[in-house]
Every structure is written in structure tokens, then in C-alpha cells.
N, C-alpha and C positions, 0 to 999 in steps of 0.2 A: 552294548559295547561302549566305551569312552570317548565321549566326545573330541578330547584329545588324538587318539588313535586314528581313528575315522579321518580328522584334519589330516596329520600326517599322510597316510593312504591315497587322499586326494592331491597331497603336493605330490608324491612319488609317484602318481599314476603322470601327475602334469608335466615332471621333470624326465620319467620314460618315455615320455611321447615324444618328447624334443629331443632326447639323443637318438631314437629312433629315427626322427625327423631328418636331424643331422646328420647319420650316419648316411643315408639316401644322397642327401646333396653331399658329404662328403668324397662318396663312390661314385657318382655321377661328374664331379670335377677331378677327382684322381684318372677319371676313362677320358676326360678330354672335355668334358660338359660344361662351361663355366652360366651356366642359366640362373642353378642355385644363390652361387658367390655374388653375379651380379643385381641377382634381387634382393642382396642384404640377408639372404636365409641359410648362410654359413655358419652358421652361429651359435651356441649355444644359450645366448641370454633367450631367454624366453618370450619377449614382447613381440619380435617379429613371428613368432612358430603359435602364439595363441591362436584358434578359434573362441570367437564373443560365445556362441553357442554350446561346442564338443567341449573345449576347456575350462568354461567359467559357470556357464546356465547350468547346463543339464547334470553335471557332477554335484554343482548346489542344492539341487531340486531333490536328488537322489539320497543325498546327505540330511534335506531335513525332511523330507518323508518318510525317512527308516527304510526305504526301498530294500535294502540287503545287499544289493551289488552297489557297486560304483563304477561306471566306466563314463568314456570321453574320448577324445584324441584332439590333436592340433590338427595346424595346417599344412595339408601337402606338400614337400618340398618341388616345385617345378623342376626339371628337368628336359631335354628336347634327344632322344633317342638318336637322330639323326647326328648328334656332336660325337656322340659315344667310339672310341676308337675300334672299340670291339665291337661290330653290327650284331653279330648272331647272338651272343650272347651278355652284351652288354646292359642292356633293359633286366635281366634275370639278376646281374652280379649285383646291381642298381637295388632294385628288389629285395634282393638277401640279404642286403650291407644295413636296414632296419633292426629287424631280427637278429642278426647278427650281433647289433649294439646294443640288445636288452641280454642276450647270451652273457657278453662281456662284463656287460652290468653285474649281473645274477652273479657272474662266477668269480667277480671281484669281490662283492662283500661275501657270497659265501665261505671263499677263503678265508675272509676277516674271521669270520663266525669259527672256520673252524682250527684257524693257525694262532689269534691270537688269543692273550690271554684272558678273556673278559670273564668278571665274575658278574657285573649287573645282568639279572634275566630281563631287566626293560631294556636296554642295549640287544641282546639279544633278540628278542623280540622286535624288536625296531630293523634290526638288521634281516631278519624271518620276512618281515612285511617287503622290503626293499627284492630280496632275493623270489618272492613267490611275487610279485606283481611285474617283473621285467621277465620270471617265465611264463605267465602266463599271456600277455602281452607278447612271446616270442613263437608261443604254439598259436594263436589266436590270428596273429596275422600272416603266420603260415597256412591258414586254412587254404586250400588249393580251390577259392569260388570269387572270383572281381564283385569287388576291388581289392579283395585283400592280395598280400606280397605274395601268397602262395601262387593263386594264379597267374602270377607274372613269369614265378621262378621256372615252374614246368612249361608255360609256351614255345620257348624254344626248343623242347624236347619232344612237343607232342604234335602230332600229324595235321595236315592239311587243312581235313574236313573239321579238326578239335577248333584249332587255331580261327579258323571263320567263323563254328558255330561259338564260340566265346566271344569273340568280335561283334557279332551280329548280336549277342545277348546283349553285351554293356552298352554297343553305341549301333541300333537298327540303320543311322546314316553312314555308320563307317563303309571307306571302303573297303574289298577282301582281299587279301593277301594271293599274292599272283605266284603260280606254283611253278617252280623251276626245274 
């Protein structure tokens, strides 16, 4: 594959992290959360949403090892569930509002791809790369297993004994959730 392309593929993986990123603190200060905004991680410029590690190392390493994938991710957008106006499912809408922004992503330049007129097939192809890394990126952290967004989206929907035994998986000192 092209050394060119590959570069590409690592910025668009780096630039879907961070609207992903974003989208999270954006839905978390739209419910009432200002945690995001106030740590500077509002934003789309990328210097605060880096990981030295997720973002920069391991994509590099990946890139000149011929590994065959490339993956990464940023930094977690903070937010404090307790600000959330919505309690029940506030923390899930929070969660989807990632996914959600690689959706938007994907089905923005998909359109491109397929409403405008382009004749370059590198254009296209450029556009193919944008559109299959913010889906894949959007199934991927819908996985329904913590830390990913899936597991977030379904805990409000799932029962007592789920909700503890996933509590008790990610964090053994959490406390459990008090059944009403």
C-alpha cells in the first residue's frame, strides 16, 4: 500500500477520534455538564483531545511495521454524570453522541461521493477511506463490553443484577447501584 495513503488513514483515524471525542463533551454540556468546556476539551483543534501514546506512538509503530491495521484513539472527554439534566439516561445519550459524530462524519462525505460530481478516482478513494474509518470507528465503539460507548448506551436499559455485574467488572471498588 502507499505510503502516502496509510499517512492519510492515520490523520482521519486521528481527526475521527476527536470529533467523536467532541461529540461526547458536546452532549454532555448540551444535558447541562459543563466539565468538558471547562477543561479546554470543547474543541475540535486536536492538541488538547491527543493521547502521546493512542494518538501518536502506537499508530506510528503500526505504520512502520506494516502491522496491516492501524488503530489509536484520543483522550477521553471528562464529564460528571451527576451535572447531566437527564439522570436515567443521560450518561447513554452522552455515550451515543460519539458514534453518532462518526455516523455524521461517514454520511457527510458519503453524500459527497455520491451527489457530487467527481471524476478523480483518487478523490474518491480518499473520500472511500474517510467514509469506512468513521464506520468503522462507529460499530467498533458500539461494541456493548466497557469501556466502550456500547456498554454505556444499554445500562440504562439493562437490569439490576447486569448493571452491578458490569460495575463490579470495570471498577471491583465501585460501589453498586442501590435498586429502587
Amino acid at each position: 500500500m502507499d505510503m502516502n495513503i496509510i499517512i492519510f488513514q492515520v490523520i482521519v483515524l486521528i481527526f475521527s477520534a476527536i470529533i467523536h471525542e467532541y461529540m461526547h463533551g458536546w452532549m454532555a454540556d448540551y444535558l447541562g455538564d459543563p466539565t468538558a468546556k471547562n477543561a479546554g476539551r470543547l474543541t475540535l483543534n486536536p492538541i488538547p483531545h491527543i493521547d502521546i501514546f493512542g494518538s501518536i506512538i502506537l499508530p506510528t509503530i503500526l505504520v512502520l511495521s506494516n502491522f496491516g491495521i492501524v488503530f489509536g484513539w484520543a483522550k477521553p472527554v471528562p464529564f460528571n454524570p451527576n451535572n447531566l439534566s437527564d439522570k436515567k439516561y443521560g450518561s447513554a445519550k452522552v455515550a451515543l453522541a460519539g458514534p453518532m459524530g462518526n455516523f455524521i462524519t461517514a454520511l457527510f462525505f458519503g453524500m459527497i461521493m455520491r451527489f457530487a460530481p467527481i471524476a478523480s478516482t483518487e478523490l474518491m478513494s480518499f473520500l472511500s477511506i474517510i467514509v469506512f474509518i468513521n464506520l468503522l470507528l462507529m460499530v467498533f465503539n458500539l461494541v456493548p463490553i466497557p469501556p466502550m460507548d456500547g456498554s454505556k448506551v444499554i445500562m440504562p436499559f439493562s437490569s439490576y443484577l447486569i448493571r452491578n455485574l458490569v460495575i463490579s467488572a470495570a471498577n471491583p471498588a465501585a460501589t453498586h447501584f442501590k435498586q429502587r
